[in-house]
C-alpha positions as CSV (number, residue, x, y, z in Angstrom):
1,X,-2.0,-12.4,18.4
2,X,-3.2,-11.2,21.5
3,X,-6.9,-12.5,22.3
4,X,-8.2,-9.8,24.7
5,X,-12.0,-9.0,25.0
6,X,-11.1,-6.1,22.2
7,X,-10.1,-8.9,19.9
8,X,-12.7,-11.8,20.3
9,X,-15.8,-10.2,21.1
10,X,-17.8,-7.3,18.8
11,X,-18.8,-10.1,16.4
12,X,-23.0,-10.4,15.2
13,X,-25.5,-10.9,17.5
14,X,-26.6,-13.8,15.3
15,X,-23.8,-14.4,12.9
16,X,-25.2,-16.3,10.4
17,X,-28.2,-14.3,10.0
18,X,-26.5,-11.0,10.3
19,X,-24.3,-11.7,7.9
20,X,-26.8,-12.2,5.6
21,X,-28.7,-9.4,5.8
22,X,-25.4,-7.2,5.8
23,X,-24.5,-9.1,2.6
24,X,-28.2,-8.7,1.2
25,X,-28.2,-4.8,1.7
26,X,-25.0,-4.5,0.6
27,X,-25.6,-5.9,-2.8
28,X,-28.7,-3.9,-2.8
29,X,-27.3,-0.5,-2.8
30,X,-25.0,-1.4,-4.9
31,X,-27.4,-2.6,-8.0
32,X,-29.4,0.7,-6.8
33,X,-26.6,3.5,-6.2
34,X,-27.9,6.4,-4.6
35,X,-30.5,4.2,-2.2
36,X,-29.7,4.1,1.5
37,X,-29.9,1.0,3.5
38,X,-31.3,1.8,7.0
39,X,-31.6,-0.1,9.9
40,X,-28.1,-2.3,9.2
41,X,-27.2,-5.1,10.9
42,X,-24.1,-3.8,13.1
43,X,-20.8,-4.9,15.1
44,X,-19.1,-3.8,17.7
45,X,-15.7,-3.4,16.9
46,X,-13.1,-1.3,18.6
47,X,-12.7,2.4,17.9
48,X,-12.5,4.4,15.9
49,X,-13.7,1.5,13.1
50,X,-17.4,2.1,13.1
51,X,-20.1,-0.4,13.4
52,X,-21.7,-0.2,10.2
53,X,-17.8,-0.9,8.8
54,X,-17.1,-3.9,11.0
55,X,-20.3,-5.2,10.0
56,X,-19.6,-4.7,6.1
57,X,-16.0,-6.7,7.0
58,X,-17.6,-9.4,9.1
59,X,-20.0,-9.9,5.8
60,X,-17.2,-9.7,3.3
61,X,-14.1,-9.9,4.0
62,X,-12.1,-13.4,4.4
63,X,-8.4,-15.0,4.5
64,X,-8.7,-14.5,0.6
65,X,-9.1,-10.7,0.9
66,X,-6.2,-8.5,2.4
67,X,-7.4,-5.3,4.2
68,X,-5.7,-2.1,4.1
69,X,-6.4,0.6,7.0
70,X,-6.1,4.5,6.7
71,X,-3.4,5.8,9.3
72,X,-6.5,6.8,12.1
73,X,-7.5,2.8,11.8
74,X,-3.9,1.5,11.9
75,X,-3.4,3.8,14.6
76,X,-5.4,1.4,17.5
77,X,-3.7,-1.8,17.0
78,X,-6.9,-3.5,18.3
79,X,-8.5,-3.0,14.9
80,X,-6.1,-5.0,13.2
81,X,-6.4,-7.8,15.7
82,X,-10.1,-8.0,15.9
83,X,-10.4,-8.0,11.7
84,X,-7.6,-10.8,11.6
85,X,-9.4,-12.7,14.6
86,X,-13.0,-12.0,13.1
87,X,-12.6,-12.5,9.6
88,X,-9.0,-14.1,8.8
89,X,-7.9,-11.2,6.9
90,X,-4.1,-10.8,6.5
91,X,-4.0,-6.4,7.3
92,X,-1.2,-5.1,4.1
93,X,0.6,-1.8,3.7
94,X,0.2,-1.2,0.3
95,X,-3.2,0.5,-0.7
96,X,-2.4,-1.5,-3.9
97,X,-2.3,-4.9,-2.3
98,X,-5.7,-4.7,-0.6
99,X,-9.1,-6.5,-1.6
100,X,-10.8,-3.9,1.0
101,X,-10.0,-0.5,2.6
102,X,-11.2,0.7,5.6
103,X,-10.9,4.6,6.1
104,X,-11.9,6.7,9.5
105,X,-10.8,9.8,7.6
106,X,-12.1,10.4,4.3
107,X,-11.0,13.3,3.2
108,X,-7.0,12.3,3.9
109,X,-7.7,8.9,1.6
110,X,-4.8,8.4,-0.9
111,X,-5.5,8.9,-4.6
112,X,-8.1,6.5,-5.8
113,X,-5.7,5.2,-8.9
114,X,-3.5,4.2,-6.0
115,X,-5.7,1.2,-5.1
116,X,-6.2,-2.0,-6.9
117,X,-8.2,-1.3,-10.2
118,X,-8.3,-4.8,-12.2
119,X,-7.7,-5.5,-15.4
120,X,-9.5,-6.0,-18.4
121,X,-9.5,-9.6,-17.7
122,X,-10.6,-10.1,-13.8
123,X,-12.0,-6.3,-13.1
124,X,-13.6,-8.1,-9.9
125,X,-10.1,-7.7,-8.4
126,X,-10.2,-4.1,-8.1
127,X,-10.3,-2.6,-4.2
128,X,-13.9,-1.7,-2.8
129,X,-13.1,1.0,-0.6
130,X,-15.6,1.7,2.9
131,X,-15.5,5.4,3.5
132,X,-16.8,5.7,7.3
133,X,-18.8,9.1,7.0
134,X,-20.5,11.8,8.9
135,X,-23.7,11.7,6.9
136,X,-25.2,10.8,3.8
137,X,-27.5,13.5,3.1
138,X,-26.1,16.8,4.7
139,X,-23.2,16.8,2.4
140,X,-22.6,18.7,-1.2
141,X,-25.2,17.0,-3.3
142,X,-24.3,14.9,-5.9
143,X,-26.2,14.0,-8.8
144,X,-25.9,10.2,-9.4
145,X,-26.1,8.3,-13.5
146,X,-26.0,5.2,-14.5
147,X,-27.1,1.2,-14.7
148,X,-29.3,0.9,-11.5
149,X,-30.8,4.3,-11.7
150,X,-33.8,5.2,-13.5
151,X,-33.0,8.6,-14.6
152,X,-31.0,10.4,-11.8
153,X,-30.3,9.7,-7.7
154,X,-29.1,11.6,-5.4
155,X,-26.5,11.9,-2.6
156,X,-25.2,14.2,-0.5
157,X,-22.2,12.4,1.4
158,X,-19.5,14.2,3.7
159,X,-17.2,14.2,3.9
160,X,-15.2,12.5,0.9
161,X,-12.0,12.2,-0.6
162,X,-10.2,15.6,-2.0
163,X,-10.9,16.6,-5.7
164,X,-13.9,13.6,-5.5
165,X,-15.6,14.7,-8.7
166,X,-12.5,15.4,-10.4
167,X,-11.2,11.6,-9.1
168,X,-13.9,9.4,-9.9
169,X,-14.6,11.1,-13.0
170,X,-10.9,9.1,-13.8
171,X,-12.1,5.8,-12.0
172,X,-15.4,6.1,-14.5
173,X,-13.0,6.2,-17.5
174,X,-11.0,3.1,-16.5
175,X,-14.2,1.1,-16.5
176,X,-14.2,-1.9,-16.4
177,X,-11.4,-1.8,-14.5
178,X,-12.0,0.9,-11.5
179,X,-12.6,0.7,-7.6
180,X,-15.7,0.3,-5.5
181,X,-17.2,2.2,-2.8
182,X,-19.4,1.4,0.4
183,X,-20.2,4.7,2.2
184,X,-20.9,4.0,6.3
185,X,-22.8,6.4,8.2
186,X,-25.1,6.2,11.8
187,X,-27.8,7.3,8.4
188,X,-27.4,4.2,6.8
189,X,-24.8,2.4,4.3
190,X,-25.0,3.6,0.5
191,X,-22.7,2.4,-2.5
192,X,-21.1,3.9,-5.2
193,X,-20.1,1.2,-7.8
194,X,-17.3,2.3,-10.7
195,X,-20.4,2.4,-13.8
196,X,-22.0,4.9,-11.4
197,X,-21.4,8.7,-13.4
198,X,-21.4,11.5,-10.6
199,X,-21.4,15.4,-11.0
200,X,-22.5,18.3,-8.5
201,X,-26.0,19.4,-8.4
202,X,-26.9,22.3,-9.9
């Protein structure tokens, strides 16, 4: 590996307490999908992986949890270097083989059945995708159902993934098995988890 300044350096300010706080807002908006965290701890890592994404990998990701990287992320090879130096993460080609995947471009993201979904015995091995995105509230709204939400949410993300609705309709319906996602914006970080139903507004 080469250990240039791209590689060693972007990590938390304060590591331990950063990492925390990433970890503690991250399983907030997930318990309570369609709630923005705001004022996230960030990294520094190189472009075009955003800071509220590093941060999310720095918080989660470890030698245990292969990372796969959508073709604008694999593009810089310094990405790749500064996850495996930062976190210990082995980087895999396979959308299937990946624990995490990190995506610049949304709306080119593989078909979500093509990542890790579980099984009815470990479903907590199923992919959590981060979908770096423009915004969170300037998108198509989405009307958001389900454990964590008191009667509805919403969410107006963009962009996303092709067909979405259509898509995670499908990842609903393999429930318990299914994928995650974490949704990054300069907004905020929000989660979608796979119990979470979604349908357009109006």
């Amino acid at each position: 590996m080469n250990l240039d300044a791209a590689t060693i350096e972007g990590h938390f300010t304060d590591p331990v307490l950063d990492a925390q706080a990433t970890f503690r807002a991250l399983t907030d908006v997930m318990a309570r999908p369609g709630t923005r965290a705001e004022n996230f701890p960030v990294a520094n890592p190189p472009a075009p992986l955003s800071s509220q994404a590093g941060a999310v990998a720095l918080a989660l990701c470890d030698a245990d949890t292969p990372i796969w990287l959508d073709s604008a992320l694999r593009e810089e090879s310094a990405i790749g270097g500064w996850l495996a130096f930062q976190t210990g993460a082995p980087i895999v080609r396979e959308p299937a083989e990946a624990h995490f995947a990190f995506v610049a471009n949304p709306a080119n993201l593989p078909a979500l059945e093509n990542f890790g979904q579980g099984s009815q015995e470990f479903p907590d091995r199923s992919a959590t995708l981060v979908l770096q995105v423009e915004t969170l509230s300037r998108g198509e709204q989405l009307r958001l159902e389900g454990p964590g939400i008191e009667t509805a949410a919403m969410l107006a993300p963009h962009p996303l993934p092709r067909h979405f609705i259509e898509q995670w309709a499908q990842n609903r319906a393999r429930f318990p098995r299914g994928i995650d996602l974490v949704l990054v914006s300069a907004e905020g970080v929000a989660a979608l988890p796979r119990t979470t139903t979604i349908s357009k507004e109006g």
